[in-house]
C-alpha positions in Angstrom: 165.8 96.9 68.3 163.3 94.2 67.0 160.2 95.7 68.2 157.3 93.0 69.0 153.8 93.4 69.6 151.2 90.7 69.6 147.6 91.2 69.6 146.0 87.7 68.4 143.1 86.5 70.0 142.9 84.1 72.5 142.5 80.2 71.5 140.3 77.1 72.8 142.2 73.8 73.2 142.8 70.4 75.4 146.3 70.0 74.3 148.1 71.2 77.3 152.0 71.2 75.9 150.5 73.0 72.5 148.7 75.1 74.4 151.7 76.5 76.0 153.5 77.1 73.4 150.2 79.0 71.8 149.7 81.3 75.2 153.5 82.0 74.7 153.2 83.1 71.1 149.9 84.4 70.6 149.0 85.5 74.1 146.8 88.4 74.0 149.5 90.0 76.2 152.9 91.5 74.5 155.5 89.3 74.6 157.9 89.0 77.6 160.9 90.9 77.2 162.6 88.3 79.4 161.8 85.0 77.9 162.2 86.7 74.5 165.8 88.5 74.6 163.8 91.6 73.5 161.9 90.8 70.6 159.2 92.7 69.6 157.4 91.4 66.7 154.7 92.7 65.6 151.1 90.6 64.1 149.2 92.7 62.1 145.6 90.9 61.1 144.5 91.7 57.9 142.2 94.6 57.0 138.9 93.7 55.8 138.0 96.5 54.6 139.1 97.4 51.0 138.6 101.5 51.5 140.4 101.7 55.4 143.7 103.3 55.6 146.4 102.7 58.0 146.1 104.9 61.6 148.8 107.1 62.3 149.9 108.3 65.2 149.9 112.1 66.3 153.2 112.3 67.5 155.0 110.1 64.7 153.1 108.9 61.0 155.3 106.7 60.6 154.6 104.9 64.3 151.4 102.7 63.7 148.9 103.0 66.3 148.7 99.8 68.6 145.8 98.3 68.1 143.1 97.8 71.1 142.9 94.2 72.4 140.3 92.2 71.1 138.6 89.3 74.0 137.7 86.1 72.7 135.5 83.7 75.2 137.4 81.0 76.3 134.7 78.2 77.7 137.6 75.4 78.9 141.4 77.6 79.3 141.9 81.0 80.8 145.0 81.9 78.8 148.1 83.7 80.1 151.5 84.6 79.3 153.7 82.0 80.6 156.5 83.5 78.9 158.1 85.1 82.2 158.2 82.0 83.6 161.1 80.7 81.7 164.8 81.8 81.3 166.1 83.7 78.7 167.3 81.7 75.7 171.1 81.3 74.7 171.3 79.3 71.9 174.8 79.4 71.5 177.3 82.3 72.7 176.6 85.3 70.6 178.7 88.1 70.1 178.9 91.5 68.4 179.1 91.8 64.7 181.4 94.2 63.5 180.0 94.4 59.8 182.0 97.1 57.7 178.0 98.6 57.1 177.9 100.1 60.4 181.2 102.2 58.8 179.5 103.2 55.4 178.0 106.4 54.7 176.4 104.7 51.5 172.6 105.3 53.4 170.8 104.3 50.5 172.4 100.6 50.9 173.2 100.7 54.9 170.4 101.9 57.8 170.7 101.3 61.3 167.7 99.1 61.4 166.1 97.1 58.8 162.1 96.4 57.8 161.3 92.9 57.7 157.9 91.8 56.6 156.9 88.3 57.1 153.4 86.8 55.7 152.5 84.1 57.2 148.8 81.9 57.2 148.3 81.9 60.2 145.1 81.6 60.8 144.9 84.0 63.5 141.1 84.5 64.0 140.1 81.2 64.3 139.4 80.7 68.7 140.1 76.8 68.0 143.8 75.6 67.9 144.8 75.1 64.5 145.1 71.4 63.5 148.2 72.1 61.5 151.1 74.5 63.4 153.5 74.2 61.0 153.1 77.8 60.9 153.5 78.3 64.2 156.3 76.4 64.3 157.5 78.8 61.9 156.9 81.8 63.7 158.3 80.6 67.2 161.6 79.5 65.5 161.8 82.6 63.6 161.5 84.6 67.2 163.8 82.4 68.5 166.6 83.4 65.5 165.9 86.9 65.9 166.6 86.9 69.6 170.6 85.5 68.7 170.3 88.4 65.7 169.9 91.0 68.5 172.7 89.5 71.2 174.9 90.1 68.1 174.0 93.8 67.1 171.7 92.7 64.2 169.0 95.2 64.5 165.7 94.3 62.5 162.3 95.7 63.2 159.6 92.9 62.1 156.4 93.0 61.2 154.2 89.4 60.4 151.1 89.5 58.6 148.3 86.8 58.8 147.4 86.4 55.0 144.6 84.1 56.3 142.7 86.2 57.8 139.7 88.7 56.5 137.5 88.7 53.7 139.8 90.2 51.1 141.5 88.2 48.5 145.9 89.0 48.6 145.8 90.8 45.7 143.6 93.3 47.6 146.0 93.8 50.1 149.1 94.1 48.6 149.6 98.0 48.3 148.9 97.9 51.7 151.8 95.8 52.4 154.0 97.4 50.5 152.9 100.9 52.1 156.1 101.1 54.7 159.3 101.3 54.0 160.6 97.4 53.3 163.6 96.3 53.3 162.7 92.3 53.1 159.5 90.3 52.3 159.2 86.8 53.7 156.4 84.7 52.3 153.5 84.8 50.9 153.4 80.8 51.1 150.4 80.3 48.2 151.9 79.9 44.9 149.6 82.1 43.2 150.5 84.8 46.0 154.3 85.0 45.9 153.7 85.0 41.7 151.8 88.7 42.8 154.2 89.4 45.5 157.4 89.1 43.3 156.0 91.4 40.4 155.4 93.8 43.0 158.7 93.8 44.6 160.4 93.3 41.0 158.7 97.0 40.4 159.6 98.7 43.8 163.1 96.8 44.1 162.6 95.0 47.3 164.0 91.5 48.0 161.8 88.9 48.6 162.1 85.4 49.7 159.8 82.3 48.9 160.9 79.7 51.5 158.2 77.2 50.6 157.5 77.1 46.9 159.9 75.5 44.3 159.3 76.8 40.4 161.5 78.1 37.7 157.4 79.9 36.8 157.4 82.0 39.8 158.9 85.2 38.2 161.3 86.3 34.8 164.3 88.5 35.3 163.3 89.8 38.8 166.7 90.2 40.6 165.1 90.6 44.0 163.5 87.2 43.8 165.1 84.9 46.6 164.0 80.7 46.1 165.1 78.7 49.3 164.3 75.4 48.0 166.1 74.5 45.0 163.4 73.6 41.9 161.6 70.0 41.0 164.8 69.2 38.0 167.2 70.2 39.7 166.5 67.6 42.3 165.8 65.2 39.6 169.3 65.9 37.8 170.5 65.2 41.2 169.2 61.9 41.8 170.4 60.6 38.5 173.7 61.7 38.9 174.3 59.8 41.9 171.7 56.6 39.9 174.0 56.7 37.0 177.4 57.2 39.7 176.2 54.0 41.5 174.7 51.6 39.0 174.6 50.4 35.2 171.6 50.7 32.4 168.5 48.8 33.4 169.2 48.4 36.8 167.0 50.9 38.1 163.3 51.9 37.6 161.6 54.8 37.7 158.2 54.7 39.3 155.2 57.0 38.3 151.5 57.6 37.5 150.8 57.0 34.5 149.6 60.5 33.3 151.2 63.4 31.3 152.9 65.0 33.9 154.6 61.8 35.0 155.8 60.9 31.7 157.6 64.0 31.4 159.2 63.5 34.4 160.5 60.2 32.6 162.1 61.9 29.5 163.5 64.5 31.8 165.5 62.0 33.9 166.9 59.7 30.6 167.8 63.4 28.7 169.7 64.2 32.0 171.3 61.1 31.8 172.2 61.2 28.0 174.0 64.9 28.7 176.0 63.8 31.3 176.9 60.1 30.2 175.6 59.9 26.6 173.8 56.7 27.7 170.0 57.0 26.3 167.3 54.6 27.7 169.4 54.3 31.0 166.1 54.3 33.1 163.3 51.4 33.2 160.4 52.9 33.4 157.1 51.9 35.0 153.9 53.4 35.0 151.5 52.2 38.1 148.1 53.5 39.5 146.6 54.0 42.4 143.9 51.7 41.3 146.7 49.2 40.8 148.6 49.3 43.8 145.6 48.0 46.0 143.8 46.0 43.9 146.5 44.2 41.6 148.5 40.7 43.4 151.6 41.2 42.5 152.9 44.6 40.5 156.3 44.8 41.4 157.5 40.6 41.8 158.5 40.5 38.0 160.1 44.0 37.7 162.1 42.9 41.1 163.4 39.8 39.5 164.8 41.4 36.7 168.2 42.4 38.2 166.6 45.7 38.9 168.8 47.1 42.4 166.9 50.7 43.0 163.9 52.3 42.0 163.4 56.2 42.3 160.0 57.6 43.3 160.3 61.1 41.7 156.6 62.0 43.4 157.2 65.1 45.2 153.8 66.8 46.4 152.0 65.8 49.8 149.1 65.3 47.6 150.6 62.2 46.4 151.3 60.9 49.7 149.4 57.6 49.7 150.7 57.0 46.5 154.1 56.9 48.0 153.6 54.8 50.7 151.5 52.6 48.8 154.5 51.4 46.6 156.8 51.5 49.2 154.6 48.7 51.3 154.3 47.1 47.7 157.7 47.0 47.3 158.7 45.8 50.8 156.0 43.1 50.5 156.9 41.8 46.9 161.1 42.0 47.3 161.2 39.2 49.4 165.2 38.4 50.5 166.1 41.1 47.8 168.4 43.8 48.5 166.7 46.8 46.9 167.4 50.7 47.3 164.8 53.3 47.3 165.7 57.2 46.0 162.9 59.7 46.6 162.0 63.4 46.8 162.2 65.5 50.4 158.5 64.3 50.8 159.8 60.7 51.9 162.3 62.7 54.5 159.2 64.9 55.9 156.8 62.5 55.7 155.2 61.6 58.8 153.0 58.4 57.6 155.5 56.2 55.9 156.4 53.2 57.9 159.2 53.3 60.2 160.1 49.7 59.0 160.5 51.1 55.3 163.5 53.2 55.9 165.2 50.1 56.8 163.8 47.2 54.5 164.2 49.2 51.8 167.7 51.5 52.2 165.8 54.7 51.2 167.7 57.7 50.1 166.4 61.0 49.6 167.5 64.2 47.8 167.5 66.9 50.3 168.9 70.7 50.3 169.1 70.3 54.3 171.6 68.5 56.3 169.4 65.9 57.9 170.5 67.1 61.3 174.0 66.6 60.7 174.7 69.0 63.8 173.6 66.7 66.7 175.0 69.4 68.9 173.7 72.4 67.8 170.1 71.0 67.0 170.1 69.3 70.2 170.7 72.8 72.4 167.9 74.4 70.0 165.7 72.0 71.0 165.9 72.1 74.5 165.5 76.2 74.3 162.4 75.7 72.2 161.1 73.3 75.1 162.0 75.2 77.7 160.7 78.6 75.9 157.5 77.1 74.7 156.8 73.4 76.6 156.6 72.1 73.0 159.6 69.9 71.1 160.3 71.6 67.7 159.8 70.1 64.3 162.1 70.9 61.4 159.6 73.7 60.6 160.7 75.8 63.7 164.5 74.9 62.6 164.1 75.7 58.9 162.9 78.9 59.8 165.6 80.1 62.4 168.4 79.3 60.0 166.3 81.1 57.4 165.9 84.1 59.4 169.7 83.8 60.8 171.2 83.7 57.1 168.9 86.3 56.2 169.6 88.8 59.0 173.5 88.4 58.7 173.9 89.0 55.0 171.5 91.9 55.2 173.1 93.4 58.3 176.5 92.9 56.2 175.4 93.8 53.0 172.7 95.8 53.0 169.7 96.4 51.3 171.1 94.9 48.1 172.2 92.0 50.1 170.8 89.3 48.0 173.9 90.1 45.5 176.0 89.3 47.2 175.2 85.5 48.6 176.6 83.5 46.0 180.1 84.2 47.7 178.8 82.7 50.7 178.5 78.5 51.4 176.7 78.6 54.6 175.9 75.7 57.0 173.0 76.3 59.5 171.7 73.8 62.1 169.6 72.1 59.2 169.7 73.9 56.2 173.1 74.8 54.0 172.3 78.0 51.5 174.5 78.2 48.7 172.5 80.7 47.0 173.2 81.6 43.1 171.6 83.3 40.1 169.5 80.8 38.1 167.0 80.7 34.8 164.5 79.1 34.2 164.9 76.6 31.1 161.9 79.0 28.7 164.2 81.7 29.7 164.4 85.0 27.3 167.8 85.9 28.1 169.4 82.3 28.6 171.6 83.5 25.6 173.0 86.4 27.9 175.4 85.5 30.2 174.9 88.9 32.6 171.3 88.3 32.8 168.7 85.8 35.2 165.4 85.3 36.1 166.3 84.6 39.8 168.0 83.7 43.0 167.7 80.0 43.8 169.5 77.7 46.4 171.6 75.4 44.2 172.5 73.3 47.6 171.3 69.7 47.1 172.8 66.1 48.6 171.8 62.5 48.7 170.5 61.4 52.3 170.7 58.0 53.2 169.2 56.6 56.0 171.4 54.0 58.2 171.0 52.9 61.8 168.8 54.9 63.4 170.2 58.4 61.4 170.1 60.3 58.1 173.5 60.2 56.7 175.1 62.2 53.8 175.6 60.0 50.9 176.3 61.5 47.5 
């Protein structure tokens, strides 16, 4: 069984369709066994004291003791658990998995129930809703992945830490974590964290899984290290591939700051092309400020009339968000009757800001290890499950996260504890996400001159998304 228990406190909030969906999750309550196929998670808050040790139970140490309830004042809601209101969830037709584990005596690979620790930011003990729920989103998809996990026989016990909560840095806390007998650490999502995190789980050999943070700096030959999102070159080696595929030298631009870190980018993109083609200088590149982009009349009008046909905007963090959308609405303004295409990072895909008139004017592509919601039909019965579960539509966060868990759960039901070896022989299509997980090393490498040895697991799967009609569409 996946045994939940939730003890968050309760929240404050006007949003009545968010609120729901926080009631359902974090009621104070545990969760329904009804609306939840018999999950039973369980949030533990973060100690805040350095010297406290975990309570044990008289009749089993290794049972935690539930913790007492803890009443926050609500001045406008009275929170409840709506979760019995609402049908169980069938997101698809489950069935038993007959995984050859279940018939191996090998018990140091093989149990009959697996540990799963999940650290998420949660932000638990704040009483106000959370103006960002992509964690929550998380978290509810998660539960909603682990529910189809049990209709099939997968049994996983799972246990989600708040890492935003308390007064201790993560480093403090980490022993702590690692006190019960893991089988699988998801999260921490800070960088810094997961740096701390895989050491620790390089040392006592538990797989962990970063499905948030792309770097080949994470970790060095740690062969429990799991990397969802493939790293920042490997998306650039993929976007000129299909550049170079589709047009000729000097017909497209590449679009930066102009600092250090940009300029590398630059010489990164022209030396992928030169190993690959052997054509140097393919790029034009163009260096543009902030400062620029509002203030200057025209920036792009000579650049456009050059012949140039695409531009690729190899800007990946949120941080440099505006700077994004400025040069798209600089572009779309200075093209005139142009044709020109756009090629961008996933940041352009999740984006919420950027114009919906620039996805047309502008035929932007973007380089994407998910599908774009190729499966209409599966995403489409997900979503109406997440509705009716939690009154709240879903955002890819929700969906990331219950193919995530769904891969995850299979191959370690099938493969056991050491089941991260084995997932390069599997090329798996979720409702979002494709995992095509392989060993990988980071170009400083120390053992890139051995051929047995890695620094990590990454997910190699990447495409070209193009978006046409109303749609994302697989393009390259």
């Amino acid at each position: 069984m996946i045994s939940v228990q939730n003890h968050l406190p309760l929240l404050n909030g006007s949003n009545f369709l968010i609120a729901v969906m926080i009631a359902t999750i974090f009621s104070s309550c545990a969760v329904s066994k009804k609306s939840t196929g018999d999950p039973n998670v369980q949030i533990i808050k973060a100690d805040t004291d350095k010297n406290s040790k975990p309570a044990e139970n008289k009749d089993n140490k290794n049972t935690p003791k539930t913790p007492e309830k803890r009443v926050v004042k609500t001045d406008t809601l009275k929170w409840k658990d709506v979760s019995p209101s609402y049908k169980p969830i069938q997101t698809g037709t489950a069935k038993k998995l007959d995984y050859y584990s279940k018939n191996n005596n090998n018990t140091q690979i093989f149990k009959d129930e697996y540990n799963i620790t999940v650290l998420l930011p949660l932000d638990s003990d704040q009483s106000n809703l959370p103006s960002d729920t992509r964690f929550l989103q998380f978290y509810a998809g998660m539960l909603m992945g682990l529910e189809v996990l049990e209709q099939e026989g997968i049994q996983l016990k799972t246990k989600v830490i708040d890492t935003n909560e308390g007064n201790l840095g993560f480093n403090d806390r980490v022993e702590a974590i690692l006190q019960n007998e893991t089988d699988l650490i998801i999260g921490p999502y800070e960088r810094e964290d997961i740096k701390i995190m895989a050491e620790k789980c390089k040392e006592a050999g538990i797989p962990i899984v970063s499905p948030w943070q792309t770097s080949t700096k994470i970790t060095s030959e740690n062969p429990y290290y799991i990397q969802i999102k493939p790293n920042l070159k490997d998306h650039f080696k993929k976007l000129a591939e299909s550049t170079v595929s589709q047009y000729k030298k000097g017909e497209v631009a590449i679009i930066v700051k102009n600092n250090k870190e940009s300029s590398s980018w630059v010489d990164h993109f022209q030396e992928s092309v030169v190993k690959f083609s052997g054509i140097e200088n393919f790029y034009i590149p163009v260096y543009v400020d902030q400062d620029t982009l509002r203030r200057g009349r025209s920036v792009f009008s000579k650049l456009l009339g050059s012949g140039l046909r695409a531009v690729i905007l190899p800007s990946y963090a949120y941080d440099d968000e505006d700077y994004v959308i400025a040069v798209l609405k600089r572009l779309s303004g200075e093209k005139g009757s142009r044709s020109i295409d756009v090629y961008g990072m996933p940041l352009m895909y999740e984006s919420d800001k950027i114009d919906f008139e620039y996805y047309h004017t502008l035929n932007i592509n973007v380089v994407m290890s998910e599908d774009g919601g190729q499966d209409i039909t599966g995403i489409s019965k997900f979503k109406k499950d997440y509705l009716q579960k939690y009154g709240e539509i879903p955002g890819d966060e929700a969906i990331r996260a219950f193919d995530l868990i769904y891969y995850l759960g299979r191959n370690l039901w099938k493969h056991g504890k050491t089941f991260q070896n084995f997932l390069w022989q599997e090329d798996e299509k979720y409702l979002l996400t494709r995992f095509n997980v392989m060993k990988s090393r980071a170009d400083d490498s120390k053992v890139i001159s051995d051929e047995d040895k890695f620094d990590y697991f990454e997910n190699k799967h990447l495409h070209i998304l193009n978006f046409k009609g109303n749609t994302w569409q697989i393009k390259y």
